[in-house]
N, CA, C and O atoms as a GROMACS GRO file, in nm:
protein
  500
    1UNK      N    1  27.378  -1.721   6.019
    1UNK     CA    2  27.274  -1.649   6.090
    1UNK      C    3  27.138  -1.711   6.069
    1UNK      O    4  27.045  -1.707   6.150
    2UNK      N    5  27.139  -1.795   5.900
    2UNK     CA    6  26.997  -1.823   5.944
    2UNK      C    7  26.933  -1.927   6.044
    2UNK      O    8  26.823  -1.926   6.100
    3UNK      N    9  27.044  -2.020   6.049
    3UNK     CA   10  27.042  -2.106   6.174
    3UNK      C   11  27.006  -2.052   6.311
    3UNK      O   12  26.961  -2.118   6.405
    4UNK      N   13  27.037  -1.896   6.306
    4UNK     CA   14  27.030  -1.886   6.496
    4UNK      C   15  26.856  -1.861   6.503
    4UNK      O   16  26.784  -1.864   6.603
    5UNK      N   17  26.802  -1.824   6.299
    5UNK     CA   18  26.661  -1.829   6.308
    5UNK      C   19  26.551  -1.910   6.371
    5UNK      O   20  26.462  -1.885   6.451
    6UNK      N   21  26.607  -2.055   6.280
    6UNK     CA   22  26.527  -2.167   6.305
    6UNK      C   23  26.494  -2.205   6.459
    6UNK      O   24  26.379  -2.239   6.486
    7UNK      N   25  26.562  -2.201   6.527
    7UNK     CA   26  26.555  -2.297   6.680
    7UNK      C   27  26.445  -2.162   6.736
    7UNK      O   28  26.355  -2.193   6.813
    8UNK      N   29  26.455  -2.067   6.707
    8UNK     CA   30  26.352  -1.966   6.754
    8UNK      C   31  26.169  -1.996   6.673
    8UNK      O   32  26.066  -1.999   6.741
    9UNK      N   33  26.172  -2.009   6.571
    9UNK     CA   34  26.074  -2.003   6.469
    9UNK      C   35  26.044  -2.152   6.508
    9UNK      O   36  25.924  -2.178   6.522
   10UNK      N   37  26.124  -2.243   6.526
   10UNK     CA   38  26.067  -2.406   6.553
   10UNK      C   39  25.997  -2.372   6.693
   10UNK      O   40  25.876  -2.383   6.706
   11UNK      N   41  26.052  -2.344   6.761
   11UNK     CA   42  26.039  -2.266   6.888
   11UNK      C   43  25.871  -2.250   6.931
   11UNK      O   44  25.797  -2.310   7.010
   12UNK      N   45  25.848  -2.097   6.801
   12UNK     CA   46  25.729  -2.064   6.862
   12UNK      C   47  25.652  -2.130   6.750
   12UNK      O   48  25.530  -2.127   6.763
   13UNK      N   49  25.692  -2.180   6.661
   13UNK     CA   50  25.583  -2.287   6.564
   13UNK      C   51  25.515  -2.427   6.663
   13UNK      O   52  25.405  -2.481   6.649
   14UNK      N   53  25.620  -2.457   6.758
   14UNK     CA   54  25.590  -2.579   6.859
   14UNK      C   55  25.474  -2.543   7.012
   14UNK      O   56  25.391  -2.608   7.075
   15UNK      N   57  25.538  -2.385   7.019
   15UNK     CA   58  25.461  -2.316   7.129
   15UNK      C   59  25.290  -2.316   7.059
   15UNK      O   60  25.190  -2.368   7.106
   16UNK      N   61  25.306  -2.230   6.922
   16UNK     CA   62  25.182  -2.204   6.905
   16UNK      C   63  25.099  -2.325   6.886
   16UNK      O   64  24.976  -2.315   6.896
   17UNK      N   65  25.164  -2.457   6.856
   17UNK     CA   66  25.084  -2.551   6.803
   17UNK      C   67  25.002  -2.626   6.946
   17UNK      O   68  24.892  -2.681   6.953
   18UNK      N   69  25.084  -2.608   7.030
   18UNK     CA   70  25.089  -2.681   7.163
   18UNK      C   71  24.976  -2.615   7.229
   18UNK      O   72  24.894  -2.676   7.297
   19UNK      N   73  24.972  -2.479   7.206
   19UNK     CA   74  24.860  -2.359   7.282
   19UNK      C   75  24.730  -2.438   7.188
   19UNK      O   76  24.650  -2.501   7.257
   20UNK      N   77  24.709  -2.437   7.044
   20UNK     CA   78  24.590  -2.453   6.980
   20UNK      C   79  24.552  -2.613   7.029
   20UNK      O   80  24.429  -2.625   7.038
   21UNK      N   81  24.628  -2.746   7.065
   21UNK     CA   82  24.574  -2.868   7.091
   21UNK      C   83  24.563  -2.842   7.201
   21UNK      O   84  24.487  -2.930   7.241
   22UNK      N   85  24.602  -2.735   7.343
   22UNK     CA   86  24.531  -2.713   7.488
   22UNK      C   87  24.408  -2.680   7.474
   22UNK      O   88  24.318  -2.736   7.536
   23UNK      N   89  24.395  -2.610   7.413
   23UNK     CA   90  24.262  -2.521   7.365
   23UNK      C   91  24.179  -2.573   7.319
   23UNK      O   92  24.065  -2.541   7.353
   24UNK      N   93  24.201  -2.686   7.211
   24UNK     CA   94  24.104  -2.792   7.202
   24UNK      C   95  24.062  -2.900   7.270
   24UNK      O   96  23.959  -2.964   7.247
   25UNK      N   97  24.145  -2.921   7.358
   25UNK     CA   98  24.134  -3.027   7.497
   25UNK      C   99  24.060  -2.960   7.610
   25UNK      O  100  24.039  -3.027   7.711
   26UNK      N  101  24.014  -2.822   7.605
   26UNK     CA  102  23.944  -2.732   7.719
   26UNK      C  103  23.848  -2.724   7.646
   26UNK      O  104  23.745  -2.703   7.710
   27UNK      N  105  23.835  -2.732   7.534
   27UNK     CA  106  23.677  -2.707   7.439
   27UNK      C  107  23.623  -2.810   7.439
   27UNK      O  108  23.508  -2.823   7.481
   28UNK      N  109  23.673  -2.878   7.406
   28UNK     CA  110  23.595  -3.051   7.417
   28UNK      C  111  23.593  -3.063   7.579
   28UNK      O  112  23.492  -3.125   7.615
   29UNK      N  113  23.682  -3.019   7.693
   29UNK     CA  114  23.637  -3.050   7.799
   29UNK      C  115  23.511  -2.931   7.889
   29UNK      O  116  23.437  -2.941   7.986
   30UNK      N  117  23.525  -2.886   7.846
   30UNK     CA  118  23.389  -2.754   7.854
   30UNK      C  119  23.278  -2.787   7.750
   30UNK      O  120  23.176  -2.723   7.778
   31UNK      N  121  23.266  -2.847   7.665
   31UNK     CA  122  23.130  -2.938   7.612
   31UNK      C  123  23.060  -3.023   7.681
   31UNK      O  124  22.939  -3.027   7.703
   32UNK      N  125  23.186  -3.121   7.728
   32UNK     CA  126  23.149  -3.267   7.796
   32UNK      C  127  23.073  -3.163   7.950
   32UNK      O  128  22.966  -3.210   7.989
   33UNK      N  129  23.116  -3.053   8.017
   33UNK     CA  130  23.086  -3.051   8.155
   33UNK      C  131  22.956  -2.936   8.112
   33UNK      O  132  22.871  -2.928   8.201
   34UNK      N  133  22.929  -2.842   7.985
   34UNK     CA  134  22.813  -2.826   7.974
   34UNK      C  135  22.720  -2.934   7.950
   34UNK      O  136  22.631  -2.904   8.030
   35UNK      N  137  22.678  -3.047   7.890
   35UNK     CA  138  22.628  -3.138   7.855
   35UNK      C  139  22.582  -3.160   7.992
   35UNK      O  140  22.464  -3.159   8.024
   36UNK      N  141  22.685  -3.179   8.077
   36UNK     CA  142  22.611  -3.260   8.223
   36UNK      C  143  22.550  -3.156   8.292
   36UNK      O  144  22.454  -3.176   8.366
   37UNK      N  145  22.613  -3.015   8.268
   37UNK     CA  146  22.475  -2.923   8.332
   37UNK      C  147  22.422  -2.898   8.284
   37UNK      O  148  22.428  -2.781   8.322
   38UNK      N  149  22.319  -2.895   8.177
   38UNK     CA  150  22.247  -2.936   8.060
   38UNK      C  151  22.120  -3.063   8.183
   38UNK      O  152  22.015  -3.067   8.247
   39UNK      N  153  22.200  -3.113   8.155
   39UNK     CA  154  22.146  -3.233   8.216
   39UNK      C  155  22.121  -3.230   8.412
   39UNK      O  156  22.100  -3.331   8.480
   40UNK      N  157  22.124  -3.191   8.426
   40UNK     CA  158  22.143  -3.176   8.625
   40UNK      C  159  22.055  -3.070   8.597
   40UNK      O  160  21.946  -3.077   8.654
   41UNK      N  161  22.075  -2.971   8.522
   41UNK     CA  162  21.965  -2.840   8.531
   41UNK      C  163  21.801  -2.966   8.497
   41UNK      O  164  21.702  -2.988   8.568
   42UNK      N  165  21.836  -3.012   8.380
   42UNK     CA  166  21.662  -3.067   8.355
   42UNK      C  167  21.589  -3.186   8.472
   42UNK      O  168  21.486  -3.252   8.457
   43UNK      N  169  21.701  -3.181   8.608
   43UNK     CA  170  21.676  -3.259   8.671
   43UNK      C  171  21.599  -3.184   8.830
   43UNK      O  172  21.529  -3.223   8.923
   44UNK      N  173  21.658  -3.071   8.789
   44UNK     CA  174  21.655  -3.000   8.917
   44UNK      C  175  21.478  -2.932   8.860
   44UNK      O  176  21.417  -2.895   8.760
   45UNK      N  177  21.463  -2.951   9.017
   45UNK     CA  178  21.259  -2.873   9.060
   45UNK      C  179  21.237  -2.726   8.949
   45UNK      O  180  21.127  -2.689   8.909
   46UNK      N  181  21.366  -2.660   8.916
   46UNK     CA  182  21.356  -2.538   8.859
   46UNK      C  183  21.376  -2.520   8.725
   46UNK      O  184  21.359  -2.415   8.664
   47UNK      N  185  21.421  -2.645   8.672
   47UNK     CA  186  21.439  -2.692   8.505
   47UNK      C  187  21.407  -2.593   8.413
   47UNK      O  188  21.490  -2.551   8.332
   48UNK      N  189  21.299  -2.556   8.420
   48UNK     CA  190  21.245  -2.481   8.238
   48UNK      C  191  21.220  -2.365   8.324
   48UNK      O  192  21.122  -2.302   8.283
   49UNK      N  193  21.271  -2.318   8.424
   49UNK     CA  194  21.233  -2.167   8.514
   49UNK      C  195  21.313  -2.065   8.412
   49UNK      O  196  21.407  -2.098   8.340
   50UNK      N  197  21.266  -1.957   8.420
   50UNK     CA  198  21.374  -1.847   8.377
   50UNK      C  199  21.488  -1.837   8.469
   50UNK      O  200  21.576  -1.813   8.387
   51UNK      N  201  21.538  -1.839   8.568
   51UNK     CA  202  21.607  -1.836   8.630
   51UNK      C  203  21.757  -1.961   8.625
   51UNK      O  204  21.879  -1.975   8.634
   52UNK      N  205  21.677  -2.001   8.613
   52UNK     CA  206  21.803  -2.166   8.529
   52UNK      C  207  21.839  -2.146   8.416
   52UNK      O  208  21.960  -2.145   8.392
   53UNK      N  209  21.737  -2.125   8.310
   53UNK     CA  210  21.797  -2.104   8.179
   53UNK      C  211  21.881  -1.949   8.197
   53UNK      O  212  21.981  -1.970   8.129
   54UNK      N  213  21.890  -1.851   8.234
   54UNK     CA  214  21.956  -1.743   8.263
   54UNK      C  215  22.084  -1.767   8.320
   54UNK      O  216  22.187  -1.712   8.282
   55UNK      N  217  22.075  -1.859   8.420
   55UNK     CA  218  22.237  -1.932   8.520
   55UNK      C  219  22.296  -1.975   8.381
   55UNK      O  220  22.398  -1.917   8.343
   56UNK      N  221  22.242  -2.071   8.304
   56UNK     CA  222  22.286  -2.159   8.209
   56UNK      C  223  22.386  -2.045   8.086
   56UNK      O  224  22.504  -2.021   8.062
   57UNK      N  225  22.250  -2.003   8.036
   57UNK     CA  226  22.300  -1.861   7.945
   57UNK      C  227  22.427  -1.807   7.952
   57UNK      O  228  22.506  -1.797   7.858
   58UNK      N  229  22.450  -1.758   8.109
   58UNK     CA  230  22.528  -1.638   8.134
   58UNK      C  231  22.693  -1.748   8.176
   58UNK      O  232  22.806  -1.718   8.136
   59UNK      N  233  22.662  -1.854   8.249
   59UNK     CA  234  22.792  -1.945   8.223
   59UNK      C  235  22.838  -1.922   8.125
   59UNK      O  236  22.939  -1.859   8.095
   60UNK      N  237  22.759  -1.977   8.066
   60UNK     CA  238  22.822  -2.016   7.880
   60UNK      C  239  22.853  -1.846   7.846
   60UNK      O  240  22.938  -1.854   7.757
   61UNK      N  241  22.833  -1.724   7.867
   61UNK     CA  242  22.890  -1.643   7.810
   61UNK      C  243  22.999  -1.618   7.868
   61UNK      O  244  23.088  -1.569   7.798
   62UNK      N  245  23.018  -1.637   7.976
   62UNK     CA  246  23.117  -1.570   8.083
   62UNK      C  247  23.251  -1.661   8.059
   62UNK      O  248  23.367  -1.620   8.051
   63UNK      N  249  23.200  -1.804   8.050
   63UNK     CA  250  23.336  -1.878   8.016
   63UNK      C  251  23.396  -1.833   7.888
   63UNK      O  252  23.517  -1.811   7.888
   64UNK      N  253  23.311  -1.811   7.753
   64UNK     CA  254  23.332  -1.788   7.569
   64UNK      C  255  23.420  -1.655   7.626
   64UNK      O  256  23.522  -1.626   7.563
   65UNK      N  257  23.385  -1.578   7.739
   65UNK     CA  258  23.462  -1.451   7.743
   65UNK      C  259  23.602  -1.455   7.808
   65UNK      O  260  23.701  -1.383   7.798
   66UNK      N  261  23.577  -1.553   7.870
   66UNK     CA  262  23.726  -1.625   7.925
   66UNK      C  263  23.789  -1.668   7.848
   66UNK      O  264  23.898  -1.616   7.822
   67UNK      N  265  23.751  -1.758   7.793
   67UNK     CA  266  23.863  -1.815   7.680
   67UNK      C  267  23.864  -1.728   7.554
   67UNK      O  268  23.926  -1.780   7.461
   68UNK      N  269  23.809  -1.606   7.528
   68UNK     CA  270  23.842  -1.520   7.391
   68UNK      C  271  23.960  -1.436   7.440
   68UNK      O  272  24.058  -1.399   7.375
   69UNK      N  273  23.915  -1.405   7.619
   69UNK     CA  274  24.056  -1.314   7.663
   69UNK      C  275  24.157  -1.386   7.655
   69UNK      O  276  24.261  -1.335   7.612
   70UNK      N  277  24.155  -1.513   7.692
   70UNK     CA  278  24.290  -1.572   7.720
   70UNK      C  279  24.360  -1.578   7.536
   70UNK      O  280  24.478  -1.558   7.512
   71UNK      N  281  24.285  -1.599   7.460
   71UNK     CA  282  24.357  -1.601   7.313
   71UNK      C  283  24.383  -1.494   7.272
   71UNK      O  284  24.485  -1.492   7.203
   72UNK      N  285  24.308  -1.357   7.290
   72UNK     CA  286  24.384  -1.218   7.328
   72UNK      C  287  24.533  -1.222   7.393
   72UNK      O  288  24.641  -1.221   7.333
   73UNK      N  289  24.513  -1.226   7.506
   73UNK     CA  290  24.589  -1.219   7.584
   73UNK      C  291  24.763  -1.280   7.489
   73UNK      O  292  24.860  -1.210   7.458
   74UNK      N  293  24.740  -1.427   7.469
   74UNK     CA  294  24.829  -1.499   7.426
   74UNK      C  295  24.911  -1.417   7.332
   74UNK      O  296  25.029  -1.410   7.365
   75UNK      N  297  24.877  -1.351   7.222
   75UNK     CA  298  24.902  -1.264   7.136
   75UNK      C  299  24.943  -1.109   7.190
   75UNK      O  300  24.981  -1.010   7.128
   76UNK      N  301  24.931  -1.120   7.257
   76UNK     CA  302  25.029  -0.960   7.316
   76UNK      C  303  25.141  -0.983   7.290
   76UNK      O  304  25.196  -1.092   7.302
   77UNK      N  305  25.200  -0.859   7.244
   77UNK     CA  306  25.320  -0.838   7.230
   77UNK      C  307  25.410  -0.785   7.330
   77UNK      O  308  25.523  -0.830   7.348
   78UNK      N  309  25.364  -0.699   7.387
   78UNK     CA  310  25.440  -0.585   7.525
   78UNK      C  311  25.336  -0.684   7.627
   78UNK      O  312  25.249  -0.771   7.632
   79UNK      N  313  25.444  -0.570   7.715
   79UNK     CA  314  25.354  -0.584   7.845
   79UNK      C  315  25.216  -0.502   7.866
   79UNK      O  316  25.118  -0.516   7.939
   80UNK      N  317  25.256  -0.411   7.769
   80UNK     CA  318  25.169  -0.266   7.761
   80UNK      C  319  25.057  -0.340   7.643
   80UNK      O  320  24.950  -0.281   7.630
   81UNK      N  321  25.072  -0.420   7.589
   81UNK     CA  322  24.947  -0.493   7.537
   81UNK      C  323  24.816  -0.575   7.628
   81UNK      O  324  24.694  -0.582   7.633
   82UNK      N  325  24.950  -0.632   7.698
   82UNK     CA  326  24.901  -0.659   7.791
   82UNK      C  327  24.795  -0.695   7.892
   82UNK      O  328  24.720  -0.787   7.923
   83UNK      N  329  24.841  -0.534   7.936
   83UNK     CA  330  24.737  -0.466   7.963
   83UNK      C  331  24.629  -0.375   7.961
   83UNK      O  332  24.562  -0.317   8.047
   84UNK      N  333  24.634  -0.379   7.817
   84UNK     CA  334  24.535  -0.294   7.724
   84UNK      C  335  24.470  -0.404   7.775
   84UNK      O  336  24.409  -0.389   7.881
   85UNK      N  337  24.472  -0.514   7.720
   85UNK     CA  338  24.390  -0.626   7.713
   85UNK      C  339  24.314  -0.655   7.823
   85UNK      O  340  24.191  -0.656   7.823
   86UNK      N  341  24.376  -0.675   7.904
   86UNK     CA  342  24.314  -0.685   8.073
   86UNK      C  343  24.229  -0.600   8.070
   86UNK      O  344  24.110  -0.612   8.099
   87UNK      N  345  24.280  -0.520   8.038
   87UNK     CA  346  24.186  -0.371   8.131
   87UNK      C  347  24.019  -0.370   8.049
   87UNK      O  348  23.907  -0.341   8.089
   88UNK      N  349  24.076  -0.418   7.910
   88UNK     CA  350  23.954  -0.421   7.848
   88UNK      C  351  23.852  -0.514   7.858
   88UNK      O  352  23.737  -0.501   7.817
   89UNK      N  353  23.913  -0.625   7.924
   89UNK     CA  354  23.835  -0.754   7.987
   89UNK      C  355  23.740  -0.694   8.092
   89UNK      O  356  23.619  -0.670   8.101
   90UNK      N  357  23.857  -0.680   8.172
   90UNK     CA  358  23.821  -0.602   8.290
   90UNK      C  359  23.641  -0.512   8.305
   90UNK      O  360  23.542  -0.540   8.373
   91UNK      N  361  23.671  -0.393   8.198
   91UNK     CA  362  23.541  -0.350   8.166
   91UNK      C  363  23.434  -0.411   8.097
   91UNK      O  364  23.320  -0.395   8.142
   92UNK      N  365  23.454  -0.482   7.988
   92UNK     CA  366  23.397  -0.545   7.953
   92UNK      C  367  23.291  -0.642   8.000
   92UNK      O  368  23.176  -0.650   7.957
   93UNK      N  369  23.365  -0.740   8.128
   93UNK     CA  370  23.284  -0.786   8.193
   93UNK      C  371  23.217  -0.775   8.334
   93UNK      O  372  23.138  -0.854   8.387
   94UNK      N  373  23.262  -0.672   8.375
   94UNK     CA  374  23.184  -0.578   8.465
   94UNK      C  375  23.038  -0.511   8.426
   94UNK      O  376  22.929  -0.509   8.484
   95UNK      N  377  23.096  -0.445   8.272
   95UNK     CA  378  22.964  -0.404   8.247
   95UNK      C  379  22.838  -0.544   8.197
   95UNK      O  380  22.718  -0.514   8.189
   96UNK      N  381  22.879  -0.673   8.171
   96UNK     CA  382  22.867  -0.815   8.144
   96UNK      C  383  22.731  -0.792   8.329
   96UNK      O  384  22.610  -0.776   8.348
   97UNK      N  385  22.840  -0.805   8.405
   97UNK     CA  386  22.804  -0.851   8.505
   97UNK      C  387  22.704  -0.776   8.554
   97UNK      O  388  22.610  -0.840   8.600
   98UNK      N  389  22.699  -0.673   8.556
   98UNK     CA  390  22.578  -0.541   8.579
   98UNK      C  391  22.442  -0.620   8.508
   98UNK      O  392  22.358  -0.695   8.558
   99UNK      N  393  22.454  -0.583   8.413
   99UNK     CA  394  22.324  -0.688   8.349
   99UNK      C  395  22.252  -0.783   8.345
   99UNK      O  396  22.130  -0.795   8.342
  100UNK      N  397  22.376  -0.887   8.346
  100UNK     CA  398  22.343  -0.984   8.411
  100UNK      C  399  22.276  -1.038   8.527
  100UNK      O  400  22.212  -1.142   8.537
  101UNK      N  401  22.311  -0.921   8.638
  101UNK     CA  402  22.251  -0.933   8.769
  101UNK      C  403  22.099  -0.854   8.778
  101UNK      O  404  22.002  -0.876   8.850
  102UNK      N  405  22.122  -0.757   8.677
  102UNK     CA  406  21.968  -0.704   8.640
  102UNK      C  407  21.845  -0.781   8.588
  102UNK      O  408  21.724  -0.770   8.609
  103UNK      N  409  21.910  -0.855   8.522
  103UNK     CA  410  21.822  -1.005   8.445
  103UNK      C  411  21.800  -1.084   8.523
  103UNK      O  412  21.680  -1.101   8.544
  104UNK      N  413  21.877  -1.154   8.588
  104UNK     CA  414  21.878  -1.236   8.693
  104UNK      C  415  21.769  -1.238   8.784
  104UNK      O  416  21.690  -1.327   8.816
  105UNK      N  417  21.787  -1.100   8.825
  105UNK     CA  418  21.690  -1.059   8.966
  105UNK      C  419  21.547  -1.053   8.878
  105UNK      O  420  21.444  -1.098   8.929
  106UNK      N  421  21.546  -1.006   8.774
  106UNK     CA  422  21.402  -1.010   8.682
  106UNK      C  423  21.393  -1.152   8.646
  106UNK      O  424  21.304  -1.178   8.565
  107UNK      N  425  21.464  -1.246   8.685
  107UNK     CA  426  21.434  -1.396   8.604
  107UNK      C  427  21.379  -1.465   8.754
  107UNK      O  428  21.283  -1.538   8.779
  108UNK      N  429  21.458  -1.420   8.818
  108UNK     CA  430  21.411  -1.437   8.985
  108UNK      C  431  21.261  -1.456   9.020
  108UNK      O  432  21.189  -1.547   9.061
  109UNK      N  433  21.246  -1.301   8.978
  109UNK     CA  434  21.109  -1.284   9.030
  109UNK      C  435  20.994  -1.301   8.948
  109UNK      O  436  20.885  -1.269   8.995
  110UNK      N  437  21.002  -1.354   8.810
  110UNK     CA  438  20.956  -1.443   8.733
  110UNK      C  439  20.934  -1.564   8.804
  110UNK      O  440  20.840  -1.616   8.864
  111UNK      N  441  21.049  -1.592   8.779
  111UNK     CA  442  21.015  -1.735   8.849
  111UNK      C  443  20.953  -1.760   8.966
  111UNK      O  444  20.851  -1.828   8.965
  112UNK      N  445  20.996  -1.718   9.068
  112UNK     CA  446  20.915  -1.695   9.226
  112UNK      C  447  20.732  -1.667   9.172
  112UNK      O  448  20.638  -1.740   9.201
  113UNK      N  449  20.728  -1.571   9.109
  113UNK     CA  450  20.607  -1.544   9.093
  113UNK      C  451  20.532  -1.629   9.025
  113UNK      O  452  20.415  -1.646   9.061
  114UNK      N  453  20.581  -1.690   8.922
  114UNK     CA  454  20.530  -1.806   8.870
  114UNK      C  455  20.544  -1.940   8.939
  114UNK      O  456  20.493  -2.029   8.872
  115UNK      N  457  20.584  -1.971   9.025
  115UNK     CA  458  20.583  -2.114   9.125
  115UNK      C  459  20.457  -2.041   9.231
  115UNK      O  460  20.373  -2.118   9.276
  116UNK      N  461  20.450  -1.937   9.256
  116UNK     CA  462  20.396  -1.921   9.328
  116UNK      C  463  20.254  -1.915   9.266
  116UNK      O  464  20.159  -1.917   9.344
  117UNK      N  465  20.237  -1.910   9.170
  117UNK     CA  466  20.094  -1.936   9.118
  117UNK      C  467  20.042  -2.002   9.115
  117UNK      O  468  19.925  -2.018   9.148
  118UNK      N  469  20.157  -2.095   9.046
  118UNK     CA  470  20.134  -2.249   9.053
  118UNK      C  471  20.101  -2.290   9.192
  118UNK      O  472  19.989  -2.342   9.189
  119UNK      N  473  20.138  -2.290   9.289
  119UNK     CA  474  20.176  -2.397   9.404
  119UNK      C  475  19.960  -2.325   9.461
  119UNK      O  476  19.869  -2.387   9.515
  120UNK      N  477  19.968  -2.168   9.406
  120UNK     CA  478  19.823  -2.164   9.438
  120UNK      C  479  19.707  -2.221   9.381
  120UNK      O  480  19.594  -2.221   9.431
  121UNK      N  481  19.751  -2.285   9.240
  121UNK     CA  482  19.665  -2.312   9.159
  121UNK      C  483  19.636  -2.454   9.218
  121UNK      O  484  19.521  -2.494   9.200
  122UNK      N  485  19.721  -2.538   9.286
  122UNK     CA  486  19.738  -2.681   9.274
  122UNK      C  487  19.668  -2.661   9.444
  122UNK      O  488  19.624  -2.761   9.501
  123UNK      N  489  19.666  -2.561   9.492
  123UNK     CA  490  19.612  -2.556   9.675
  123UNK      C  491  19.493  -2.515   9.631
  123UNK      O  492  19.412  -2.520   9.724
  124UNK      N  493  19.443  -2.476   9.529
  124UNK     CA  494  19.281  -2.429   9.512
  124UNK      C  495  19.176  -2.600   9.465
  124UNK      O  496  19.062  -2.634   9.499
  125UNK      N  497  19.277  -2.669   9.380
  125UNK     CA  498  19.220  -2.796   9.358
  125UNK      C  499  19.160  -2.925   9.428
  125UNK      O  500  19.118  -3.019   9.361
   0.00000   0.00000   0.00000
């Protein structure tokens, strides 16, 4: 019997190992593609705006919340874990997203309002 153990336990010792080097191949590849928007943001007319650094911000949270569900997720046991899990994503980043769009629109009109000062300050000269 303990044999019918092993091929199961090698099993998910090979699964789990295989999940943690994907996971590090999406982390290092989600570095390399923040870096370049990092970089394209300091290129773009709106660079140091509130409104860019806020886009930037809220990526980077929204993906960290993606990949914390998905390592949740992995670890369910039922189906009914499941979807505890989901569901809690689910709210989680809804209420994420509410805010976000509240900030946003206040980073917005920051910004608008501040180009627009500018662009008066530089038409008064």
């Amino acid at each position: 019997m303990a044999t019918d153990k092993e091929p199961n336990e090698d099993s998910k010792a090979y699964a789990e190992h295989a999940a943690r080097q994907t996971m590090d191949v999406v982390h290092g590849t989600l570095a390399t593609y923040f870096g370049w928007l990092r970089k394209m943001q300091s290129a773009s007319p709106w660079s140091d705006t509130p409104v860019n650094k806020a886009l930037l911000k809220y990526t980077e949270q929204n993906i960290d919340a993606a990949f914390a569900f998905a390592q949740k997720l992995s670890q369910a046991k039922t189906a009914q874990d499941a979807a505890k899990i989901q569901t809690e994503f689910m709210q989680t980043q809804f209420n994420a997203f509410s805010e976000q769009m509240k900030d946003l629109g206040a980073a917005y009109t920051e910004t608008t309002t501040g180009t627009k000062k500018t662009a008066s300050k530089k038409s008064d000269e």
